[in-house]
C-alpha positions in Angstrom: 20.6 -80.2 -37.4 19.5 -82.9 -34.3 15.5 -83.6 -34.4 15.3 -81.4 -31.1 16.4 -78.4 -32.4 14.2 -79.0 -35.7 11.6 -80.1 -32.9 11.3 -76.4 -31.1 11.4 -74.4 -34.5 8.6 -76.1 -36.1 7.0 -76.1 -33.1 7.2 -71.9 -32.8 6.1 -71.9 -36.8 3.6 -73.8 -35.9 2.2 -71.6 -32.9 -0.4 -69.5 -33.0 0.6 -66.0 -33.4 -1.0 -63.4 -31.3 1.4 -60.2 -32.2 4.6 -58.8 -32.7 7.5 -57.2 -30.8 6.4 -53.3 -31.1 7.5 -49.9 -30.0 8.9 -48.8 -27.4 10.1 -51.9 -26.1 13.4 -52.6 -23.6 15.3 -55.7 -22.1 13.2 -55.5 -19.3 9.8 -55.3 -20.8 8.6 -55.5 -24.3 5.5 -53.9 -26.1 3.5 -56.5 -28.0 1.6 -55.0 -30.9 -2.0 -57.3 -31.2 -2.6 -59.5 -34.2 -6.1 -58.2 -35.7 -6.8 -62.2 -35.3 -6.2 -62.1 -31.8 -8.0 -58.9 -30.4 -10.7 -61.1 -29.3 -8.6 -63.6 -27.3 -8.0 -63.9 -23.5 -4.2 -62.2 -23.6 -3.3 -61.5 -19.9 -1.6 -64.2 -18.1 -0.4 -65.7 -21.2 3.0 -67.1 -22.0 4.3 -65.4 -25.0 7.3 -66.9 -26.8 9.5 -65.4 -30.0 12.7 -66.2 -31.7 15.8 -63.9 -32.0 19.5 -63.9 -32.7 22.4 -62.7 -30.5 25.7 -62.9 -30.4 25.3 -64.9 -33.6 23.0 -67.8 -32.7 19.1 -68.4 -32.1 17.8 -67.7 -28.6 13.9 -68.3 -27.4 12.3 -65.5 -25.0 9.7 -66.4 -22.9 7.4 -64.2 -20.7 3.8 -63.5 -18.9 1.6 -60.9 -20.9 0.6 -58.6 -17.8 -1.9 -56.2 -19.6 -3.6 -55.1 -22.6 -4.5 -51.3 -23.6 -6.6 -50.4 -26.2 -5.7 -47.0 -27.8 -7.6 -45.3 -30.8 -5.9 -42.1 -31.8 -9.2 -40.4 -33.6 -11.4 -41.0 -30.7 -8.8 -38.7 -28.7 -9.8 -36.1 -30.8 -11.7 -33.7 -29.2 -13.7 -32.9 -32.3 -14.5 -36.6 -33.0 -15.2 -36.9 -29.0 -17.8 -34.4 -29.5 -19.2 -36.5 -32.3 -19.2 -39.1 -30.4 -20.8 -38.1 -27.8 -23.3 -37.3 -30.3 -23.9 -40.8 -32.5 -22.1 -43.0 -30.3 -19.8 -44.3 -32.4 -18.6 -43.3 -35.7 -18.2 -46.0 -38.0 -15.1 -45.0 -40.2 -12.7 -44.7 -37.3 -14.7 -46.5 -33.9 -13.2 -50.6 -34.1 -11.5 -49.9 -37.3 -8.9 -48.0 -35.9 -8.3 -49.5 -32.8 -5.0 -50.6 -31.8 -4.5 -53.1 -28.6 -0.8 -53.1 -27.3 0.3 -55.7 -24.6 2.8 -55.8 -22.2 5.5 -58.8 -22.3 7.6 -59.4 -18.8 10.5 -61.7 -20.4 11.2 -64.1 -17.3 13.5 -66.9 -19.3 16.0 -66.7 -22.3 17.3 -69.7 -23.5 20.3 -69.6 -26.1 20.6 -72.8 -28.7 23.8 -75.0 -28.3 24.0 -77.7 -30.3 21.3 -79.9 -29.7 20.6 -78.0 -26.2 19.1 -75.1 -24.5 21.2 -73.2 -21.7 19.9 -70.2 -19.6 20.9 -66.8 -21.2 19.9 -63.1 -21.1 17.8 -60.5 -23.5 20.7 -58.4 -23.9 19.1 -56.7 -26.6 16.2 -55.5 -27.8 15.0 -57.7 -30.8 13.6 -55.8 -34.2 10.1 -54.3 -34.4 7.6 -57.2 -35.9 9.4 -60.2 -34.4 6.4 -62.4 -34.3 5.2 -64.1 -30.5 3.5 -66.6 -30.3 1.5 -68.6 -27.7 3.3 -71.0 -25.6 1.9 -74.4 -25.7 2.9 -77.6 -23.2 4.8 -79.3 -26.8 7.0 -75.6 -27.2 8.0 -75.9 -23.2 8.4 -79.6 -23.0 11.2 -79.5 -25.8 12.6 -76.3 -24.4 12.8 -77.9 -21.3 13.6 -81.8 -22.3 17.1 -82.1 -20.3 15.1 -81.2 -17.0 12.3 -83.6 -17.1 12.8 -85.4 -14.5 13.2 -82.3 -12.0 9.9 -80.7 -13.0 7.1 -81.1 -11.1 3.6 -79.0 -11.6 1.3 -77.4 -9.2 -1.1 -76.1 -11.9 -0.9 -74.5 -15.3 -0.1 -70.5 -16.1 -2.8 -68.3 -15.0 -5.6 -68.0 -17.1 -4.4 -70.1 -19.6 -4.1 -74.0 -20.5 -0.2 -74.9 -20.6 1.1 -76.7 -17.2 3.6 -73.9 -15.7 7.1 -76.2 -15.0 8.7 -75.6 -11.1 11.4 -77.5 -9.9 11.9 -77.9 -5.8 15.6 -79.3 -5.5 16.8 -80.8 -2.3 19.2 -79.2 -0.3 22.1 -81.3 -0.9 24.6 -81.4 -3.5 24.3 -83.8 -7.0 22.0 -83.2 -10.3 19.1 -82.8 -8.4 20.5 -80.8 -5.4 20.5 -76.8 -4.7 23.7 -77.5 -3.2 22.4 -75.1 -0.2 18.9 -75.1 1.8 16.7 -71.9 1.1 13.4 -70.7 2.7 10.0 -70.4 1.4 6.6 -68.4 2.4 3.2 -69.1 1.3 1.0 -66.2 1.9 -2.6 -65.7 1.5 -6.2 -65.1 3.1 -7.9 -67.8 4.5 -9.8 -70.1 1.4 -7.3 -69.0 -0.9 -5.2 -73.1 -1.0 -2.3 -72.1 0.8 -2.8 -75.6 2.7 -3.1 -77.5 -0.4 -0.5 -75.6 -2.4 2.2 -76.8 0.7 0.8 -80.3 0.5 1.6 -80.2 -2.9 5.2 -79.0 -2.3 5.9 -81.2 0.1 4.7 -84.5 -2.0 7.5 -82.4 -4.6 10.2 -82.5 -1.7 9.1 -86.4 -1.0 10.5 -87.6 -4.3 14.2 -87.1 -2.5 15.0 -90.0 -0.4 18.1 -88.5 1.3 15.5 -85.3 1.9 13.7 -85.2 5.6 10.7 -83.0 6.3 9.6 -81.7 9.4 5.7 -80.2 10.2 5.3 -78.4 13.2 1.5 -78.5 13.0 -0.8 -76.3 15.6 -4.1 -77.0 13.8 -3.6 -80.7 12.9 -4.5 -80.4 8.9 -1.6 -82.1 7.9 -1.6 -84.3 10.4 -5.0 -85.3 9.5 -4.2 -85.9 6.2 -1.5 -88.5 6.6 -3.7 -90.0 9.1 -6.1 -90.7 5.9 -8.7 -87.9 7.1 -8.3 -86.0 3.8 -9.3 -82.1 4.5 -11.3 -79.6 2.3 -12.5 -80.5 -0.9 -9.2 -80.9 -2.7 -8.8 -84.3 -1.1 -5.3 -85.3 -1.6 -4.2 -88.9 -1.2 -1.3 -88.1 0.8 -0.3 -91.6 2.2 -0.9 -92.9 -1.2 1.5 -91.1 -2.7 4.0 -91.1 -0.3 3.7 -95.1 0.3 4.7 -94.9 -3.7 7.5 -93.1 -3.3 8.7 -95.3 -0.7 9.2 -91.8 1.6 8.9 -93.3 5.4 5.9 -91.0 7.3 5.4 -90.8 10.9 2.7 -88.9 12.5 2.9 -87.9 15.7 1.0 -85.8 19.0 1.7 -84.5 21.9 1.1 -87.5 23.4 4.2 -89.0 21.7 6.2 -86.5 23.4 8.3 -86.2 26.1 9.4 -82.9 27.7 13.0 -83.3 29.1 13.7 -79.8 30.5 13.6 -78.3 34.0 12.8 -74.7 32.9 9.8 -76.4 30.6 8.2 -77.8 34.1 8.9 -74.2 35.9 6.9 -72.7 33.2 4.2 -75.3 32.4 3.2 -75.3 36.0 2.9 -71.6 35.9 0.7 -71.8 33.3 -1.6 -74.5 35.5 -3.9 -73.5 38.5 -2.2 -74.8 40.8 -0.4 -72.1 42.3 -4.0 -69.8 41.4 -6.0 -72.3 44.0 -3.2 -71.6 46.5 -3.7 -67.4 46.1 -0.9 -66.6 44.2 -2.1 -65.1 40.9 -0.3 -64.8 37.6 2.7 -62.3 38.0 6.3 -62.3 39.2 5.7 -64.0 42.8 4.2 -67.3 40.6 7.1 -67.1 38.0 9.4 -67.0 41.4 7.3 -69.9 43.3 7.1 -72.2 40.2 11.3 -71.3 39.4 12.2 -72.1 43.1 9.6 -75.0 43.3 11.9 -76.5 40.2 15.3 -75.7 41.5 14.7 -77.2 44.6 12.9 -80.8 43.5 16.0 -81.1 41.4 18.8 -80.2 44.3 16.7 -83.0 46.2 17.7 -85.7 43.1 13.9 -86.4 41.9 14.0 -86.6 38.4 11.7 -85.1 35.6 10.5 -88.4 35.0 9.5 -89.2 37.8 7.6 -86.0 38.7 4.1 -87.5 38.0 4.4 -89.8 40.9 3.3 -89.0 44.5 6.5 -89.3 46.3 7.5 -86.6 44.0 4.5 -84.7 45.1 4.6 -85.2 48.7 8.0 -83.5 48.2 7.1 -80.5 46.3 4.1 -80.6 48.9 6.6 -80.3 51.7 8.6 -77.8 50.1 6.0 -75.5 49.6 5.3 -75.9 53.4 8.6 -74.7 54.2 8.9 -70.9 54.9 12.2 -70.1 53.9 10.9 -70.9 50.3 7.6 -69.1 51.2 9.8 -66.0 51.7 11.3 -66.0 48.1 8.1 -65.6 46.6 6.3 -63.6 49.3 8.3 -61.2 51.5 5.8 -59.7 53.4 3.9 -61.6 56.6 0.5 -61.0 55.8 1.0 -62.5 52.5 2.8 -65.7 53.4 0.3 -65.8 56.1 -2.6 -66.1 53.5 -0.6 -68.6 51.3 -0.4 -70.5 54.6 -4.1 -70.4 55.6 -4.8 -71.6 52.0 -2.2 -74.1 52.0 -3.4 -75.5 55.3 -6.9 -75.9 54.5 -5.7 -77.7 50.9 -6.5 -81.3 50.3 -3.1 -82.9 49.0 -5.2 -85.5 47.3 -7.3 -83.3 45.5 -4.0 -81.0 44.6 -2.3 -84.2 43.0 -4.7 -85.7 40.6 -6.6 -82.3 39.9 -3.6 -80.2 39.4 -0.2 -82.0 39.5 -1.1 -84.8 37.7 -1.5 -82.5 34.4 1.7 -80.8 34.6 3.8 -83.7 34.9 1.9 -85.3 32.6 4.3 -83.9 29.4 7.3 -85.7 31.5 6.4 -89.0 31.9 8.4 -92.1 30.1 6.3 -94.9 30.7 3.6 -93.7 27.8 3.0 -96.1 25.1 5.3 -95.0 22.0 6.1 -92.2 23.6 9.7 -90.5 23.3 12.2 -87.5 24.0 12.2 -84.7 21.9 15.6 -85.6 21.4 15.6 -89.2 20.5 12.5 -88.4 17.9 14.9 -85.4 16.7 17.9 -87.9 16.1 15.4 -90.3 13.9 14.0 -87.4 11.5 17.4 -85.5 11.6 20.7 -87.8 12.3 19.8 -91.3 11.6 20.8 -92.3 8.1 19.2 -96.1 7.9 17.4 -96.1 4.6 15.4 -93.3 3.3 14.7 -90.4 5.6 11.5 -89.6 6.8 8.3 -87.3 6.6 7.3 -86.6 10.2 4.5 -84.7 11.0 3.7 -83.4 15.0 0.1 -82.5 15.5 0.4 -79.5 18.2 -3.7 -78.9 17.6 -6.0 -79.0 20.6 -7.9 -81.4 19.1 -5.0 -83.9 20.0 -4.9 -82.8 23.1 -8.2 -83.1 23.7 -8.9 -86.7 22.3 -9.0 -89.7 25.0 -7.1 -92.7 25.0 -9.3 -95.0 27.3 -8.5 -92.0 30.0 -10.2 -88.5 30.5 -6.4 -86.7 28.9 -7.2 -83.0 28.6 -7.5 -80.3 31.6 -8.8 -77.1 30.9 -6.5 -74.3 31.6 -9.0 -74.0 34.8 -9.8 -77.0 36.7 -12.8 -77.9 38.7 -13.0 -79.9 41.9 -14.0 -83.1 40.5 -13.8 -86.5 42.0 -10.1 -88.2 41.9 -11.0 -90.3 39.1 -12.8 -88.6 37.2 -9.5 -86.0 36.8 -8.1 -85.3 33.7 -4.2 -86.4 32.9 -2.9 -83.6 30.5 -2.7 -80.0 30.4 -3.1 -77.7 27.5 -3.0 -73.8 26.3 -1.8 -71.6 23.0 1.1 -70.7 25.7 1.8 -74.6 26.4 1.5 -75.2 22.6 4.1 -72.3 22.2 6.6 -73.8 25.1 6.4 -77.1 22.8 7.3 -75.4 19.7 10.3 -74.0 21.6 11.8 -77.0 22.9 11.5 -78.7 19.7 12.9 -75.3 17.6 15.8 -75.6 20.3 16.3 -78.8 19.4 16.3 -78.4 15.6 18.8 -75.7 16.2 21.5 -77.9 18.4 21.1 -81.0 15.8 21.9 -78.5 13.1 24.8 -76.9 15.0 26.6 -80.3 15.8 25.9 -81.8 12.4 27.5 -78.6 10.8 30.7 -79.0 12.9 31.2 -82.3 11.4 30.4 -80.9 8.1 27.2 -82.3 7.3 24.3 -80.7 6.2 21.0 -81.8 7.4 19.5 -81.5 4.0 15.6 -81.2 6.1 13.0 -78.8 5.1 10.5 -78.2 8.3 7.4 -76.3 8.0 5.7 -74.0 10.2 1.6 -73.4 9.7 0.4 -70.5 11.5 4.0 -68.8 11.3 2.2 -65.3 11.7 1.1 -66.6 15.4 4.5 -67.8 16.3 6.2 -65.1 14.5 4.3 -62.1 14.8 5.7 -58.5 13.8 4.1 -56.6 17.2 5.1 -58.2 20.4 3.6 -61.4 22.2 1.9 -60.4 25.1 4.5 -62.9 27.1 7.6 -64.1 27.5 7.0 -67.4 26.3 5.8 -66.6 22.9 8.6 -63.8 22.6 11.5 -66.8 23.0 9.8 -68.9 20.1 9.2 -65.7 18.2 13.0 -65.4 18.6 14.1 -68.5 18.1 12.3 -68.3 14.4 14.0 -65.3 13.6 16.9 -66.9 14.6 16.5 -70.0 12.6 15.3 -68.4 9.8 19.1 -66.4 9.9 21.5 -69.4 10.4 20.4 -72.6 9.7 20.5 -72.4 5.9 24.1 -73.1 6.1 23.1 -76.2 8.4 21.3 -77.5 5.8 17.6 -76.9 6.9 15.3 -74.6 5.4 11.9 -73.4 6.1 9.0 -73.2 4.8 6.2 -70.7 6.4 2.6 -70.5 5.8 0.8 -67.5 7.1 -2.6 -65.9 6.6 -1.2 -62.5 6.2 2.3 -61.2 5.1 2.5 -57.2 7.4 2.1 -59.3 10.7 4.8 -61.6 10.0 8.3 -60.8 11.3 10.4 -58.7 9.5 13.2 -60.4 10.2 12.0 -64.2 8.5 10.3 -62.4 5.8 13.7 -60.5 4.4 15.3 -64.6 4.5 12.9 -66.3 2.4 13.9 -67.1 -1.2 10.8 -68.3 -2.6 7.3 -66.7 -2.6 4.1 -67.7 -3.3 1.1 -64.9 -3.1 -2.1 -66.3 -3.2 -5.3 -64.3 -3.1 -6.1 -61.3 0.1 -3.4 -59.6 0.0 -4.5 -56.8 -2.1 -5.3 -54.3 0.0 -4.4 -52.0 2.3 -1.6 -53.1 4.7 -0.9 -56.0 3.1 -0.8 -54.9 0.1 2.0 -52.2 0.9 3.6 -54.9 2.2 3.7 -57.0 -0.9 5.0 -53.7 -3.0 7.8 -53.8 -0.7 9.0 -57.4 -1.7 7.5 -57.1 -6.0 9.4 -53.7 -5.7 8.8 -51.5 -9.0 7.3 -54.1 -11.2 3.8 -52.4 -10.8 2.4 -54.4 -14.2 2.8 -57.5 -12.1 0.9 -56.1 -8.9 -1.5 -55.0 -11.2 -1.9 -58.3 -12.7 -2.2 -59.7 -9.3 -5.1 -57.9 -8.0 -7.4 -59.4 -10.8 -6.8 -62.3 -8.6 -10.7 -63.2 -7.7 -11.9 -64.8 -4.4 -11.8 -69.0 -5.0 -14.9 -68.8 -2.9 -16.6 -66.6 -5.1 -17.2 -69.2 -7.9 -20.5 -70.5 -8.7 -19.4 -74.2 -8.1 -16.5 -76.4 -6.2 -15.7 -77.4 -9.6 -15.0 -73.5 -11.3 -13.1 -72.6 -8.7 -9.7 -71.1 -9.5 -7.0 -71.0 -6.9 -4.5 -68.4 -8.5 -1.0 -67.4 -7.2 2.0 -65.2 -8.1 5.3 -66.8 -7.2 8.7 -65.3 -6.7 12.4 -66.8 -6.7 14.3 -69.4 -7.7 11.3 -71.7 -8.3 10.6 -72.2 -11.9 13.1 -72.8 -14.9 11.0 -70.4 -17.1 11.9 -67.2 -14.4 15.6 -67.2 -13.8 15.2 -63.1 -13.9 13.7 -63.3 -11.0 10.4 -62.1 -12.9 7.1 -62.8 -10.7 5.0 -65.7 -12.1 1.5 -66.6 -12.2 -0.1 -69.5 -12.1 -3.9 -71.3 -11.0 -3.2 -74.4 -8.7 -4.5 -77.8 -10.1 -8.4 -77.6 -8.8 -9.1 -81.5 -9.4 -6.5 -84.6 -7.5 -6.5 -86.1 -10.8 -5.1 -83.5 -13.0 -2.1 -83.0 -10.0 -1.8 -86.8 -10.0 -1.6 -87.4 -13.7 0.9 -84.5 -14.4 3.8 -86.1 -11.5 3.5 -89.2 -10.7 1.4 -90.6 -14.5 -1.3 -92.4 -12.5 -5.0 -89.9 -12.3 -6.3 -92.2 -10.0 -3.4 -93.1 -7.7 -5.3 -93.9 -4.5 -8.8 -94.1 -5.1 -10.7 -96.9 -5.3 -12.3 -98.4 -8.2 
């Protein structure tokens, strides 16, 4: 017999034994009669392992221990209640006669060949008095030997101490492919690590050189992070990491960007106040002034790039002078008489810096570093020089805000300040959301092409915020309704393309049904246990009410007395883990100190701080 096989059963003789199979018991869930010895131990959330033969050779059963129950026959009695109730306790029958029965969830099987260990199935139900015993990091890393290198660890099984093994495959094909792209969510209140927890997975994904990764980023945490401005208290040495693994990064604003689309301008400048200091409000006479605006600066040859300067202004200027384009967007006289009285006593100057000048901003090529959605697309997506990269675009406010030796962010409503004192950039949720669009759009076409030369993309991108882009009710406009779209969309088709997603939302009932029923992968962190949201995690756990159960012992991170005791505890579904192939939900705490997450992947605790 090879030393691994002689390994794995010493090592379950060896275990601590906490009980035995009992009755009734079935393939999908097994009753686990409570060692005297082990009454007083900390059961639920435990990994339970025991050793049975089928078909004729050795398998090893592993599973989660959801709950406890304590049952004591005598003190059912309603005599002996009424004794009881009495003395309190009797002592013949009170503790003595107690019996504590667990439940088991088997989530892995594996069968003994040779010298191996291949996936298999409880097909039957072993005999009453099989021992279990406790799963220790020695029992799973010899179970688990030929995987080694394709385990990674976000933290260890809930409740307990061994490190709970996950593997995140890229999407292409080989030993350490899916061989297809598949979508993840992370759900869960706000302070509950969903941040961290993605970070995490994405240093997993990094370890792929022929993997890209995409962050569309609206509040700038990620971006923050590979800028070496660690976030939250779990500060993650991001760049550190990544410069290890030789994974290329590239952080990016909307600065670096340039919009290349005459629909974007059209609906840009109806979100600006130009057309508001010229009397026409927000409605379907803007939308019509701003579309025909467009469509005529194009007929006349100017070009999007060149929209920011002031011959191109002069033109729109004269345009909007005209009357037959006055007429599209306002039919009656008295109207186009007002827009004329306004327009007449407008000062051009003031119109260009104060209000032009923003819009076009997004448009203009002659920015330091900046490029085309398109070009920046082809680098992260196309290119294949050397390893591909981790690009992160910071879509936050913040960004938009900041100064580069210029005053760069407008308020969505201006004020009449001098010429040079005017801001150069424009910036909203719904600008934000038009950005998100052109880039989704631009995902989707890269995709599409590389797919018709059969090629996948092998790219993960992640969305923060999904349930603002994404919500289940509708947008209150038609901007947010194309990207909400467009997700759906994506979330449908691009699989086969090679790209999957990876959402992170605050709740899970105001997501989209339609990108919730295409993820493969969950993870359930604390908040979502009542109400709502917790009918709409039943829906996805369907029957397996232990596990629910299980879950709402979950406690608030932020309820701790300390930074240090915090716990950071989520429940995972799909295809994630080699120990739950039966799809069975899996629960684990997330690493709460850098050094523990360091030290388990990548062997050096202190990678990245200084001594």
């Amino acid at each position: 017999m090879s030393e691994q096989v002689v390994d794995i059963d010493r090592l379950i003789d060896e275990a601590e034994r906490i009980g035995v199979v009992g009755s009734p018991s079935s393939t999908s869930e097994l009753a686990l009669d409570v060692l005297a010895s082990a009454v007083d131990k900390k059961l639920v959330g435990e990994f339970g392992l025991f050793r049975f033969r089928q078909d004729g050779k050795n398998h090893y059963a592993l599973g989660q221990i959801t709950e406890v129950k304590l049952r004591n026959v005598w003190h059912e009695d309603p005599t002996m209640r009424s004794l009881i109730r009495q003395r309190g306790r009797v002592d013949a029958v009170s503790e003595r006669q107690d019996t504590h029965q667990g439940e088991m969830a088997v989530s892995a099987v594996f069968a003994r060949d040779g010298s191996n260990y291949r996936p298999s199935i409880l097909g039957t139900v072993p005999a009453t008095g099989t021992p279990i015993c406790l799963v220790d990091d020695r029992v799973l890393d010899t179970l688990l030997a030929p995987y080694r290198d394709q385990l990674f660890y976000l933290g260890r099984v809930y409740g307990s101490t061994p490190r709970l093994p996950l593997w995140f495959k890229h999407f292409g094909h080989g030993p350490d492919g899916a061989g297809e792209a598949y979508h993840l969510g992370i759900f869960g209140k706000t302070g509950s690590g969903k941040s961290v927890l993605a970070k995490m997975i994405l240093l997993a994904y990094a370890r792929y050189p022929q993997m890209a990764m995409l962050v569309l980023d609206p509040q700038g945490e990620f971006a923050k992070d590979l800028r070496g401005e660690p976030t939250g208290e779990f500060r993650l040495p991001m760049n550190d990491v990544l410069r290890r693994l030789g994974k290329p990064t590239r952080v990016l604003s909307v600065r670096d960007l340039v919009l290349d689309r005459w629909e974007l301008f059209a609906q840009i400048l109806y979100e600006s106040p130009f057309f508001e200091q010229l009397s026409v409000p927000k409605g379907e006479n803007r939308e019509l002034a701003c579309q025909t605006l467009a469509d005529r600066l194009r007929r006349a040859k100017v070009r999007l790039r060149d929209l920011h300067t002031r011959d191109a202004f002069d033109k729109a200027w004269q345009l909007l002078g005209e009357e037959q384009i006055q007429k599209v967007f306002y039919r009656s006289e008295s109207s186009r008489a007002r827009f004329q009285s306004m327009y007449a006593e407008a000062d051009p100057d003031q119109f260009y810096s104060a209000y032009w000048g923003p819009v076009t901003w997004l448009f203009r090529e002659d920015r330091k570093d900046a490029q085309k959605v398109d070009s920046l697309l082809y680098q992260l997506l196309v290119s294949e020089e050397g390893a591909r990269p981790l690009m992160v675009i910071d879509l936050s406010e913040e960004q938009a805000r900041e100064a580069r030796g210029d005053h760069s962010f407008l308020p969505l409503f201006g004020g009449n300040a001098d010429v040079q004192d005017q801001p150069t950039m424009l910036w909203n949720e719904t600008i934000q959301a038009l950005v998100v669009k052109r880039l989704l759009e631009g995902i989707r076409s890269a995709a599409e092409a590389a797919y018709k030369k059969s090629r996948s993309l092998n790219t993960l991108v992640l969305m923060d915020e999904a349930h603002r882009l994404a919500p289940r009710e509708d947008p209150e406009n038609q901007e947010k309704k194309a990207v909400r779209e467009l997700l759906i969309d994506a979330a449908r088709t691009t699989r086969k393309y090679g790209v999957g997603w990876m959402f992170i939302s605050q709740t899970l009932s105001s997501l989209h049904r339609g990108i919730v029923e295409q993820l493969r992968i969950f993870f359930f962190g604390f908040g979502l246990g009542m109400g709502q949201e917790f009918r709409a995690l039943s829906e996805l756990v369907g029957g397996r009410s232990k596990a629910l159960d299980l879950y709402q012992l979950f406690r608030d991170p932020h309820s701790a007395f300390d930074v240090a005791s915090r716990e950071y505890s989520f429940m995972t579904i799909g295809p994630v883990s080699p120990l739950s192939f039966s799809g069975t939900p899996l629960f684990f705490n997330v690493f709460n100190r850098v050094e523990e997450f360091l030290e388990a992947n990548f062997g050096k605790p202190n990678l990245g701080r200084s001594s």
